[in-house]
C-alpha positions as CSV (number, residue, x, y, z in Angstrom):
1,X,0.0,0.0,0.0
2,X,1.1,3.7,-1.1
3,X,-0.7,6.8,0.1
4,X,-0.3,10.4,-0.2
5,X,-1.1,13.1,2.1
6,X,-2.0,16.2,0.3
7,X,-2.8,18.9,3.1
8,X,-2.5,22.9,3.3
9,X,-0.2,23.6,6.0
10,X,3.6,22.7,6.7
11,X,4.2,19.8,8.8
12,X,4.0,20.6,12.5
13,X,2.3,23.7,12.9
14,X,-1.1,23.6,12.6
15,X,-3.7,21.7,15.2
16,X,-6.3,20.2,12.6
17,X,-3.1,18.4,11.4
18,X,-1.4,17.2,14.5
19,X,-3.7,15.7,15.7
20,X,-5.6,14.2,12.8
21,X,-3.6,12.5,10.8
22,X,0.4,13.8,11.7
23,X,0.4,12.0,14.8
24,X,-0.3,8.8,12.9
25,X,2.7,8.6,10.4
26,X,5.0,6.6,12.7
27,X,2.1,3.9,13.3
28,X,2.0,3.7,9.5
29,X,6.0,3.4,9.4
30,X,5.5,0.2,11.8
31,X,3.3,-1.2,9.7
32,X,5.3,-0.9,6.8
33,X,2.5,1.3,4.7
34,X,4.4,3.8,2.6
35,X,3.6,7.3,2.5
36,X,4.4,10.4,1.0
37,X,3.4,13.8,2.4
38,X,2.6,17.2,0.5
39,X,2.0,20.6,2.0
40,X,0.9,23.1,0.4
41,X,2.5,26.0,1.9
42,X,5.9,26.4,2.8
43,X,7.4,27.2,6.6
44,X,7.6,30.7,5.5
45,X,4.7,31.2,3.7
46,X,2.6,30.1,6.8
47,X,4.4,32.2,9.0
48,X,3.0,35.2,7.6
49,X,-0.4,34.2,5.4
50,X,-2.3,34.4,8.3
51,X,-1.0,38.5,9.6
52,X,-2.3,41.4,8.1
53,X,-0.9,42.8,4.5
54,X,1.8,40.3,2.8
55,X,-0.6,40.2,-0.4
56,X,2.6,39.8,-3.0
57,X,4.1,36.9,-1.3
58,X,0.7,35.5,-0.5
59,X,-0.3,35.9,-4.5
60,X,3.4,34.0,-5.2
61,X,2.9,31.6,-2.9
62,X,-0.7,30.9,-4.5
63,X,1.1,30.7,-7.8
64,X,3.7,28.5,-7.1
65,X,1.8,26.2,-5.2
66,X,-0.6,25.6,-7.7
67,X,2.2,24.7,-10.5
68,X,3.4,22.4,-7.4
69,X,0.5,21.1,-7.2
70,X,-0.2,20.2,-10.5
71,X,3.6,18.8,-11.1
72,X,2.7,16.6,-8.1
73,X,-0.6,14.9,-10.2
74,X,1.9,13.2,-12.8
75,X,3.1,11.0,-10.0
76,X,-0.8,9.9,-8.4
77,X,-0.7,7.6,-10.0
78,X,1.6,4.9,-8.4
79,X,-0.5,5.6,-4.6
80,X,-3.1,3.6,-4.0
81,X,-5.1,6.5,-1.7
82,X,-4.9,10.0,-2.0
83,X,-5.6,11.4,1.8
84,X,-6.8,15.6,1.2
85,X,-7.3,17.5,4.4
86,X,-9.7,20.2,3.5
87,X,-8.7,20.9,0.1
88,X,-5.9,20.7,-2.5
89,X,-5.9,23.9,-3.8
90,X,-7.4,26.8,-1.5
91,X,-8.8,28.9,-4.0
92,X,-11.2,28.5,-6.6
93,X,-13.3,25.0,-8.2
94,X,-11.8,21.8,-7.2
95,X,-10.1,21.1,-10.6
96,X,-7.4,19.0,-8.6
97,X,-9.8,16.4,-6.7
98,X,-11.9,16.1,-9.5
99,X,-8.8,15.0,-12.1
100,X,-7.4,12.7,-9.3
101,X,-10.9,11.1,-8.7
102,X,-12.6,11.1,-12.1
103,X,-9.5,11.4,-14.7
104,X,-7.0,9.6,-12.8
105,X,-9.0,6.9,-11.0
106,X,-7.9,7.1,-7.6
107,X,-9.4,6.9,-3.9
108,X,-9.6,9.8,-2.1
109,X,-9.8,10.2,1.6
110,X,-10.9,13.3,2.6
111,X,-10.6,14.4,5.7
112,X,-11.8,17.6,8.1
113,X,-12.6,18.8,11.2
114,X,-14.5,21.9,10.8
115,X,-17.8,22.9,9.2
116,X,-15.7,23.9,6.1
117,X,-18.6,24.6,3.9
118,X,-19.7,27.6,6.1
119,X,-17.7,30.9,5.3
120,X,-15.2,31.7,7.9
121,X,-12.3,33.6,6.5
122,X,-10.0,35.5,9.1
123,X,-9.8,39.2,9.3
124,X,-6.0,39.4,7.7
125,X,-7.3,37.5,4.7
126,X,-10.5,38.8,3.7
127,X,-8.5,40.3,0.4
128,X,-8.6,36.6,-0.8
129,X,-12.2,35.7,1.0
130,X,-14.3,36.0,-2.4
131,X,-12.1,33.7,-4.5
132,X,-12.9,31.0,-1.6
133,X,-15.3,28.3,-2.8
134,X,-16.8,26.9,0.6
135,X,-19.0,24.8,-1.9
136,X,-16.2,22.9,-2.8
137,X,-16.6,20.9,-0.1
138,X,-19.9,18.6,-0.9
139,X,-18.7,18.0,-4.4
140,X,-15.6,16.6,-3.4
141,X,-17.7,14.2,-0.8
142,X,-19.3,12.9,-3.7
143,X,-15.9,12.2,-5.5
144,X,-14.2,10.4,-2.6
145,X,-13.8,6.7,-1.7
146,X,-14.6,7.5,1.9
147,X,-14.8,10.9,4.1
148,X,-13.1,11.0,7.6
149,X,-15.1,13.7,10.0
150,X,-14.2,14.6,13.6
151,X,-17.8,14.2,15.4
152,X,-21.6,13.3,14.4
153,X,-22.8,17.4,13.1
154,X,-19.9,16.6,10.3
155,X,-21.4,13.1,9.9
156,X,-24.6,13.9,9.2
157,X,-24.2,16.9,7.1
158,X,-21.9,14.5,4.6
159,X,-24.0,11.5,4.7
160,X,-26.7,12.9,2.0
161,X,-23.5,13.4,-0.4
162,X,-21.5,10.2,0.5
163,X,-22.6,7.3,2.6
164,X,-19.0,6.0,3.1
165,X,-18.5,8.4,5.7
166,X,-16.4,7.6,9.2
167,X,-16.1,9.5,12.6
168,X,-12.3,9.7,12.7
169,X,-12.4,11.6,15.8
170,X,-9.5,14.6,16.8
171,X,-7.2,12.2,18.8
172,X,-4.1,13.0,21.5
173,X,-0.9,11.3,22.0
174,X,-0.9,10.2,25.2
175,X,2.3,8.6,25.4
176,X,4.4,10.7,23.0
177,X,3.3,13.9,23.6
178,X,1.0,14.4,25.7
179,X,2.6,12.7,28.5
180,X,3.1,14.4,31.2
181,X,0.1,15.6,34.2
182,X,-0.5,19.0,35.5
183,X,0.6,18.3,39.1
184,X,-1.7,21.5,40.6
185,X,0.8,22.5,43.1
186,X,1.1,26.5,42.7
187,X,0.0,28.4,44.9
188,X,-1.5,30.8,42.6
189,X,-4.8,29.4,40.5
190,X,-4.6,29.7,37.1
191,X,-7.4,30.0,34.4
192,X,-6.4,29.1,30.9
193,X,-7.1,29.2,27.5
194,X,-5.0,28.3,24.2
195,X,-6.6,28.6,20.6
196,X,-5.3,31.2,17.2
197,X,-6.3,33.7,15.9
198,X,-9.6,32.6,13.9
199,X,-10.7,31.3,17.8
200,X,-10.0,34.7,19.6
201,X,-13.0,36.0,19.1
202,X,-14.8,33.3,21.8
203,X,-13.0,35.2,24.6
204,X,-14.9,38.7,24.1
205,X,-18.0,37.1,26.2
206,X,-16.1,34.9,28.3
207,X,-14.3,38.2,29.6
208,X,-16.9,39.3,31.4
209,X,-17.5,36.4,33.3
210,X,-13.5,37.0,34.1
211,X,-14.3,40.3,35.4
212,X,-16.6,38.8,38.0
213,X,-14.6,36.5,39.1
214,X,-11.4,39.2,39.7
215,X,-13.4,41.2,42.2
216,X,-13.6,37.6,44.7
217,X,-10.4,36.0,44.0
218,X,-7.0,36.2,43.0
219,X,-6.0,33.9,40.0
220,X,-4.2,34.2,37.0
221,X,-6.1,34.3,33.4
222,X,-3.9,32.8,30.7
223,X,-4.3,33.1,26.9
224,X,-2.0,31.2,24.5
225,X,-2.5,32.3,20.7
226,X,-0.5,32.9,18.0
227,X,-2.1,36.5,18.2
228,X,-3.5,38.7,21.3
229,X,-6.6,39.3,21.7
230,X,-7.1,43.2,21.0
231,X,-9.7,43.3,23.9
232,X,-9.4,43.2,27.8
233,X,-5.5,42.6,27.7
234,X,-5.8,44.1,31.2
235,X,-7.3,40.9,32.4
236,X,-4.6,38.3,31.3
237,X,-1.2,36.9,30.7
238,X,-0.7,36.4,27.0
239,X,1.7,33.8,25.8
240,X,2.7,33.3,22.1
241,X,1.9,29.8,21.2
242,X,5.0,28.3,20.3
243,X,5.1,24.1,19.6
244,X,8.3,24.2,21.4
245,X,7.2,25.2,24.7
246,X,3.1,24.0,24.1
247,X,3.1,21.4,26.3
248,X,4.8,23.4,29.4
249,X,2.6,26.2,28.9
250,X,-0.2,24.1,29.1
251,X,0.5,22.8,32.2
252,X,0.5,25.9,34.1
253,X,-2.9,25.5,33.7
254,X,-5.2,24.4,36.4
255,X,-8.9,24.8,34.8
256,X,-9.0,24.8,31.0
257,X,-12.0,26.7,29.3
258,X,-13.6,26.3,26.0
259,X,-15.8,29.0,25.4
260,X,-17.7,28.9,22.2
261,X,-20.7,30.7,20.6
262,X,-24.2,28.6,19.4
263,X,-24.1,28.5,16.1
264,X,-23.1,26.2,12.6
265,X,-19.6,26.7,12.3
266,X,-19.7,26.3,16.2
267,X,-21.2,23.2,16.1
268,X,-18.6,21.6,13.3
269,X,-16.0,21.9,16.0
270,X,-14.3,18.8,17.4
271,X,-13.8,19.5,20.9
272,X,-9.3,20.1,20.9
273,X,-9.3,22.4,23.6
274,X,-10.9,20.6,26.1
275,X,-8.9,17.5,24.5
276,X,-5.5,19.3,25.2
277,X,-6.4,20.2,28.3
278,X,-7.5,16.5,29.4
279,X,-4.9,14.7,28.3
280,X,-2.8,16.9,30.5
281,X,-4.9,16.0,33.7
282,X,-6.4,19.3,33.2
283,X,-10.3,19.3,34.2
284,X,-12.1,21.3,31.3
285,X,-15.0,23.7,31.5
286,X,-16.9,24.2,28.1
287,X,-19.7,25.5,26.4
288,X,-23.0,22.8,25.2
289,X,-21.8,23.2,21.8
290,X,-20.5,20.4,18.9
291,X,-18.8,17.4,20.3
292,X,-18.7,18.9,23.8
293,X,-20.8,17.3,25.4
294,X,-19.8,14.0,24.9
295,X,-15.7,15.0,25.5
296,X,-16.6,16.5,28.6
297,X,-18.7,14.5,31.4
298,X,-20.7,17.4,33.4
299,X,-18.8,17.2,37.2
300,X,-17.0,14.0,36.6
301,X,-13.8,15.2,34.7
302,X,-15.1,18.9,33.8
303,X,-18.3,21.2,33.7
304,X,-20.7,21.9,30.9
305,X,-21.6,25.1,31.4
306,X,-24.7,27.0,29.8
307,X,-24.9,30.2,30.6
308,X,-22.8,32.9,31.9
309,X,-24.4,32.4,35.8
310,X,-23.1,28.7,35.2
311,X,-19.5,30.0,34.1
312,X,-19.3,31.8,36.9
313,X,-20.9,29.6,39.8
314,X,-18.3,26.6,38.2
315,X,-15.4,28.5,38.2
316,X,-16.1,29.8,41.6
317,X,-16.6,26.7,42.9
318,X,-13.2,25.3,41.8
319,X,-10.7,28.1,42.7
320,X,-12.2,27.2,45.9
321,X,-11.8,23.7,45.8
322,X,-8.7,22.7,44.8
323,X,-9.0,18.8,45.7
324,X,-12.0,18.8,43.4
325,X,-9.7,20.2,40.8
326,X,-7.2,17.4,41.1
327,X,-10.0,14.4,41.3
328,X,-11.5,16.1,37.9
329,X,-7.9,16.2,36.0
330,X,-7.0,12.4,37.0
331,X,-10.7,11.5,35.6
332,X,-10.2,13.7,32.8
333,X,-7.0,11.9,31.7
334,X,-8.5,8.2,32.0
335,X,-11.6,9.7,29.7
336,X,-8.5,10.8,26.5
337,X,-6.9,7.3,27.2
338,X,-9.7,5.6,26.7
339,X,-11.9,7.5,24.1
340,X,-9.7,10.2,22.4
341,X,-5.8,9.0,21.9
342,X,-3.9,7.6,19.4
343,X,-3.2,4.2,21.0
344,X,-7.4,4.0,21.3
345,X,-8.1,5.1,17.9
346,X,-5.3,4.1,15.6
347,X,-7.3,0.8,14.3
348,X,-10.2,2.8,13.1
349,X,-7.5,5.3,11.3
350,X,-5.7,2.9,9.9
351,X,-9.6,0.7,8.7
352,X,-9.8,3.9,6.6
353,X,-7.1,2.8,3.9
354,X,-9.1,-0.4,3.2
């Protein structure tokens, strides 16, 4: 078996990636299954496409990765799977999945995380927003051999287009990565979040339950990004998300939050954050929105919380309890080793190449 991975961002730096389908090239190694990996944007392309201004190199590195990416279909060929994460091309009709599927014969596996069909361009990209085709996505459904979603919303909304469809859930490595526990020994409680740029905006509301909190007790806030939030930097610590120092950051945290808004692209979400912060023996508090519900088990490893009173009474109630915080993490942990890692899911990955 041959298979190549034809995906947008550079190897290593982006979440949907990681922990999708990255994280899984070593199992494939020791099963002897040969692979070959694509990206379509370099290292230093994806440093700065996502930051404000940049157009010329951002129109280059459109044009040169299209002329990549067509030198790359003479070779298609000799795989027996082609594995596309969100698209091949991220601009225009899907000329590329359509000549590998209907010209060139070959079974696609295609594979995302998001409600991708739904408009959601960034702020520092909305110059290249209307060239965007979020209708690409159904099409290409129809074109593949199988589809690999992260939860049941994505499910269902493919099934109509494509019944071989699998929940390939967002997984953590438990062992490699992932593998160390938050101890909770500070003295000083810390609040965190981690999430980009496109994610910031889910703070703005959350803030306010921050404020609250700040006039009863004295805790840190922490937000890792790969950009600061413009609002309410008075109330936290910003780190810059860097994959080097991820995992330590992380576990400075003793409550994780997941803070998201009620609505379709909401709802296509797979759940990471609350993931991250499991696997790290991190209790996570979340809104009832997508996947989270069924990550997070309401006052066993976390809190589903549903309104802004509930944000507030829950976080209350564990800066004040720090034993309850440390029972929550250690369930928290069992719950991603048993449900959402690797070592749990890699059958079901590796049933999609068959």
């Amino acid at each position: 078996m041959k298979i190549l991975f034809l995906f947008p961002y550079p190897v290593g730096q982006a979440a949907s990636q990681r922990f999708r389908f990255e994280q899984y090239f070593q199992l494939l190694s020791e099963k002897k299954i040969d692979y070959d990996i694509a990206p379509f944007m370099s290292l230093k392309t994806w440093r700065k496409f996502y930051k404000k201004g940049f157009i010329a190199l951002k129109m280059y590195a459109l044009v040169i990765g299209f002329f990549k990416r067509f030198w790359k279909l003479i070779s298609v060929s000799k795989y027996d799977y082609i594995f596309i994460h969100r698209e091949v091309f991220p601009i225009g009709p899907p000329v590329f999945e359509w000549i590998i599927s209907k010209v060139l014969g070959k079974k696609i596996i295609y594979d995302f995380d998001d409600a991708i069909w739904i408009p959601n361009s960034s702020e520092s990209n909305r110059f290249f927003s209307p060239l965007k085709t979020h209708s690409n996505v159904f099409p290409i459904c129809k074109w593949s051999y199988k589809v690999s979603v992260g939860n049941d919303y994505l499910l269902r909304a493919v099934q109509p287009h494509n019944k071989n469809v699998s929940l390939n859930p967002t997984t953590i490595d438990t062992i490699g990565y992932h593998n160390r526990l938050s101890e909770h020994n500070g003295d000083n409680m810390v609040i965190g979040w981690t999430g980009s740029h496109s994610t910031n905006k889910y703070l703005t509301p959350f803030f306010e339950v921050v404020k609250k909190l700040k006039q009863k007790h004295d805790f840190t806030m922490i937000v890792i990004s790969d950009e600061i939030p413009t609002e309410n930097q008075e109330l936290f610590e910003f780190v810059k998300w860097k994959k080097e120092s991820e995992i330590e950051d992380l576990l400075r945290f003793n409550i994780g939050v997941m803070p998201l808004t009620n609505d379709p692209w909401s709802e296509g979400k797979c759940g990471f954050k609350a993931l991250q912060y499991m696997a790290l023996g991190i209790p996570a508090l979340v809104s009832p929105v997508g996947v989270n519900e069924q990550i997070v088990d309401d006052d066993i490893n976390g809190y589903v919380c549903r309104d802004q009173s509930q944000w507030f009474d829950k976080l209350t109630y564990l800066l004040e309890n720090k034993d309850k915080i440390k029972k929550m993490g250690s369930r928290a942990r069992e719950k991603i080793e048993t449900h959402y890692s690797v070592k749990s899911n890699a059958s079901n990955f590796i049933h999609l190449f068959s």
